[in-house]
C-alpha positions in Angstrom: 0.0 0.0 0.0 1.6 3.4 -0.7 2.6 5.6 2.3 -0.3 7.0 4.2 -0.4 10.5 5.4 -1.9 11.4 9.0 -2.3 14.5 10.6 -3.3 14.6 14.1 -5.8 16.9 16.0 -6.1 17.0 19.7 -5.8 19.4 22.4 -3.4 17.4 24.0 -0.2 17.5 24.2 0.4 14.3 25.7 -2.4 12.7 23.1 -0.7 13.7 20.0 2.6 12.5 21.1 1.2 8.9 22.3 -0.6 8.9 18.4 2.4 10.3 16.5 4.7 7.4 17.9 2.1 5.0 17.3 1.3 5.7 13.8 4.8 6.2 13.3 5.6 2.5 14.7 3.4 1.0 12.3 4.5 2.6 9.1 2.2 5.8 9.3 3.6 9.2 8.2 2.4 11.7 10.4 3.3 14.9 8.7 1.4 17.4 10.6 -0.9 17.9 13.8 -3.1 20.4 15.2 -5.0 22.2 18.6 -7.7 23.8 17.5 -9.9 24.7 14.2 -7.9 27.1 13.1 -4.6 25.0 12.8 -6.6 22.1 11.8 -7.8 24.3 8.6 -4.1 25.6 7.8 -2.0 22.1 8.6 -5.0 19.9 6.4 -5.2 22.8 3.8 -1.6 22.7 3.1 -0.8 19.1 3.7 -3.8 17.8 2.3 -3.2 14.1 4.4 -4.8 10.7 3.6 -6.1 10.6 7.3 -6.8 12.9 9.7 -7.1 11.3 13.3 -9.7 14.0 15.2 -10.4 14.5 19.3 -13.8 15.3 20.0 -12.9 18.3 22.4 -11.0 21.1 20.8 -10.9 24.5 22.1 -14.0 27.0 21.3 -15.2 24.0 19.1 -15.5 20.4 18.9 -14.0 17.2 16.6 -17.4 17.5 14.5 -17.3 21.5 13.3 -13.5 20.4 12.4 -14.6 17.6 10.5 -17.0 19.6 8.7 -14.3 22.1 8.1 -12.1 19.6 6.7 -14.3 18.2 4.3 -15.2 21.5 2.8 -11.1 21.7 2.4 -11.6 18.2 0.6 -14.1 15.6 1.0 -12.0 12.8 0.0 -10.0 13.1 3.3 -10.7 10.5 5.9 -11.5 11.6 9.5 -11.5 9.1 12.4 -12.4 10.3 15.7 -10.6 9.1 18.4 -11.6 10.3 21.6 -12.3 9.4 25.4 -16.3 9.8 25.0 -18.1 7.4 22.7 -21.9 7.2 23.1 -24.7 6.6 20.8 -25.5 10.4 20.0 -22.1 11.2 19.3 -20.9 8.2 17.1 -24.3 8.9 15.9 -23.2 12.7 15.1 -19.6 11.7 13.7 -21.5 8.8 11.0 -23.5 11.8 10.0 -20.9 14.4 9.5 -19.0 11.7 7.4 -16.2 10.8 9.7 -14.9 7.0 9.0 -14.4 6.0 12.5 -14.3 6.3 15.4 -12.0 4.5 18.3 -12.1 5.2 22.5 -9.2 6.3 24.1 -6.9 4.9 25.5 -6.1 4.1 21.7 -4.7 0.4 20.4 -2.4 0.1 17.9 -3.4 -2.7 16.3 -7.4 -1.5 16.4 -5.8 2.0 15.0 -3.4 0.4 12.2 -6.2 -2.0 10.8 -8.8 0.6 10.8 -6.6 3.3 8.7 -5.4 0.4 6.4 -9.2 -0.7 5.6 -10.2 3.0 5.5 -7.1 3.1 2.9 -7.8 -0.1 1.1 -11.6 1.4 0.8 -10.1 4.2 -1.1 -8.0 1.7 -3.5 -11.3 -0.1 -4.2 -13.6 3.1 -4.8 -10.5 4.0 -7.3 -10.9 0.4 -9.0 -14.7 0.7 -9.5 -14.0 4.8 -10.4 -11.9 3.6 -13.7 -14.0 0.6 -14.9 -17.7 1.5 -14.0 -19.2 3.7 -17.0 -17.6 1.4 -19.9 -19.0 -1.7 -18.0 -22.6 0.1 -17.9 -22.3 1.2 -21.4 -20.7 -1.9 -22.7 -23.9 -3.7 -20.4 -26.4 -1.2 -22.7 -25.0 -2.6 -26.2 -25.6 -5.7 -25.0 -28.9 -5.7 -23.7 -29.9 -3.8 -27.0 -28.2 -6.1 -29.4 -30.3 -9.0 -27.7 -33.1 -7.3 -27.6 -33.6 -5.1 -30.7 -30.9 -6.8 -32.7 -28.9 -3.4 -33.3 -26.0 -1.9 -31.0 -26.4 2.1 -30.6 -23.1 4.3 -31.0 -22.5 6.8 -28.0 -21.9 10.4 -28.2 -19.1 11.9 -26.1 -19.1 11.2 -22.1 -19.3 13.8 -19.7 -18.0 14.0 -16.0 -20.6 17.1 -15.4 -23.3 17.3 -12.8 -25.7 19.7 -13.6 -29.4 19.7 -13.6 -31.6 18.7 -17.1 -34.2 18.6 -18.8 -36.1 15.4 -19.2 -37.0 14.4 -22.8 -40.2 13.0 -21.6 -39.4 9.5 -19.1 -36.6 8.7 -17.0 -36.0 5.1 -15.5 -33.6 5.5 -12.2 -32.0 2.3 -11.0 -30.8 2.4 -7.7 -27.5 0.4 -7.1 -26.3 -0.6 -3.6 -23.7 -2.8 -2.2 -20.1 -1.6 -0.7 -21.0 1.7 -2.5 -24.1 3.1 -3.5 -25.0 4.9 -6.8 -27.5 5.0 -9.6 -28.2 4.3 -13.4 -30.4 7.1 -15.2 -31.9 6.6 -18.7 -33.8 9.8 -20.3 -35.5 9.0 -23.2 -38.9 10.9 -25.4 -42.6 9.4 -25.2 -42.2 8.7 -28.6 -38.5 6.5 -28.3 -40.0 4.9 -25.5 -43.5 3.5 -27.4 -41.0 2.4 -30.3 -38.8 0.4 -28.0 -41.8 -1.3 -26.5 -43.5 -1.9 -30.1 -40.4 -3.7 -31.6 -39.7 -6.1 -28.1 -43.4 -6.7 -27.8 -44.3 -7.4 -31.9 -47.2 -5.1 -31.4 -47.9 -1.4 -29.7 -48.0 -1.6 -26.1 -51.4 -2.0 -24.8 -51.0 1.3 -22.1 -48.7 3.8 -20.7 -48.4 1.6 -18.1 -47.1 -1.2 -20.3 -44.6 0.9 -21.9 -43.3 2.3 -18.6 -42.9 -1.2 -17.3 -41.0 -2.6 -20.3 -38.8 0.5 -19.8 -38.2 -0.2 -16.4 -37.3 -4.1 -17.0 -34.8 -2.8 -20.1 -33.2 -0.1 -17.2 -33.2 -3.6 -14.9 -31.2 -5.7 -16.9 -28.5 -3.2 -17.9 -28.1 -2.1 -14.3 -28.2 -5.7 -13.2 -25.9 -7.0 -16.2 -23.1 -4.5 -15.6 -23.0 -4.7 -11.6 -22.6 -8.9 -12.0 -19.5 -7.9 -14.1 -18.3 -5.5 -11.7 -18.3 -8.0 -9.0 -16.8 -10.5 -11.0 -14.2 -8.1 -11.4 -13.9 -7.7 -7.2 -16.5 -9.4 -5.3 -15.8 -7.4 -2.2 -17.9 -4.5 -4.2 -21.2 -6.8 -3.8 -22.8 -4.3 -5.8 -26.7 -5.1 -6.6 -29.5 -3.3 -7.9 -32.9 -1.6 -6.5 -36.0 -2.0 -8.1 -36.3 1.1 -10.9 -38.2 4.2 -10.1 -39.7 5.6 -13.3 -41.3 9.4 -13.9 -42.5 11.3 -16.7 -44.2 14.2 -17.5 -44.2 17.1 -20.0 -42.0 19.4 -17.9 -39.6 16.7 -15.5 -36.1 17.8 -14.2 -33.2 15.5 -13.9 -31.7 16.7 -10.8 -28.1 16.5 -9.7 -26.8 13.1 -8.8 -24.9 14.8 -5.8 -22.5 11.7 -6.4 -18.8 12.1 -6.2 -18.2 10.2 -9.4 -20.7 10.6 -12.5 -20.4 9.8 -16.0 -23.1 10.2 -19.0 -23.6 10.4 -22.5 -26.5 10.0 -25.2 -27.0 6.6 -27.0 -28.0 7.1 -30.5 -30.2 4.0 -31.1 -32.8 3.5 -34.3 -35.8 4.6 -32.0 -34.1 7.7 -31.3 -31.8 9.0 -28.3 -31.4 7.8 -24.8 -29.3 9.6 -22.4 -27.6 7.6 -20.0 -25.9 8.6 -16.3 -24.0 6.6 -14.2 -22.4 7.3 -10.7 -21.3 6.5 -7.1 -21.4 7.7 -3.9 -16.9 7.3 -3.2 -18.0 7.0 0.9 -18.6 3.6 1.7 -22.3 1.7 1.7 -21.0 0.3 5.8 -19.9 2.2 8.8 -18.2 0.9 11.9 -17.2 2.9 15.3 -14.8 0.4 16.0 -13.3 -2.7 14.6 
């Protein structure tokens, strides 16, 4: 695993000296530390460390206003807390704000060094499923469409924006959870929609209803297609899908994913375009206070 930077905040003395030999004697590279807010801003800002190991009592603040203040630094840096209070409403506090741990004090090593290297080996994995997810998912929708209406469609040019749309008419959301959680969009018009149905059916669909449903089941199978890949790939991403929420309208919004990795791009098919989104949430599906 490559080195791991730390960067300890306490308003201890005493504390940050026990954790800076302790992280040092397992291979850690504490290259900064901190008292208070202000420091904690300044030494992460400029250090910008894999870890940040946070006390809960910090002069004219507390561990969860730092965290927060971290994460609007960078939200990819890991915070565990580690202090001498641990009750339900606070561990309950730290899941919320995002921190990835959280271990009593007096602190063990061992409990310490295998949480940081399972937070670290959580980022290798989000990386892994950050490089291969959209070409599975789109190499999963020329698939299911080959099968299904015996022609492959040609994508346009991806695009790592998250911005708000406008619907063409129907969008099928797909859910996916597992050791991260995201979703599959597909956008398509009324009239791409009731053309898809009448080729897989041999005849017009009998209802909206129908149509809707036959959308949905197509959304289904590409979501559920490219996430058995995936995990063939690395089971420990045990990724599965959600049943598909479907809305349309004449004036729909596609909202932000709010994801930290998103990818899209329009499907040119014979029954016209589909726009297609895919993303992940990078903080992990499963949260433990200790290990």
């Amino acid at each position: 695993m490559k080195d791991i930077k730390v960067v300890v905040v306490d308003d201890s003395p005493f504390s940050i000296a026990l954790l800076r030999d302790m992280l040092t004697d397992n291979g850690f590279d504490v290259v900064g530390e901190a008292t208070c807010l202000e420091e904690t801003v300044e030494v992460v800002g400029k250090l910008r460390p894999n870890i940040v190991t946070m006390d809960m009592t910090i002069p004219g603040t507390d561990g969860i206003e730092c965290t927060k203040a971290i994460h609007a630094i960078d939200p990819n840096i890991n915070v565990i807390i580690v202090s001498s209070m641990m009750d339900d409403e606070i561990v309950k506090k730290a899941k919320k704000n995002h921190a990835c741990g959280y271990i009593q004090k007096p602190v063990d090593p061992e409990e310490l060094t295998l949480l940081i290297n399972r937070i670290m080996a959580d980022d290798e994995l989000f990386k892994e499923l950050d490089e291969v997810y959209y070409k599975v998912y789109k190499e999963s929708f020329m698939d299911v469409f080959n099968k299904l209406m015996k022609t492959v469609p040609k994508f346009g040019e991806e695009s790592n924006s998250d911005v708000e749309l406008v619907s063409r008419g129907i969008s099928v959301v797909m859910g996916i959870i597992g050791k991260y959680s995201g979703r599959m969009l597909l956008d398509m018009s009324y009239d791409t929609a009731e053309k898809l149905s009448e080729f897989a059916l041999k005849r017009k669909p009998k209802s909206v209803e129908e149509m809707l449903n036959i959308m949905g089941e197509i959304c289904n199978m590409v979501a559920g297609n490219a996430s058995s890949v995936i995990n063939r790939k690395n089971k420990l991403l045990g990724l599965r899908v959600a049943p598909p929420s479907i809305f349309y309208g004449n004036s729909i919004n596609i909202s932000k994913a709010e994801l930290d990795t998103t990818t899209s791009s329009v499907a040119n098919t014979e029954f016209g375009e589909i726009y297609v989104n895919v993303g992940f949430q990078r903080r992990s599906g499963e949260w433990m206070s200790n290990i």
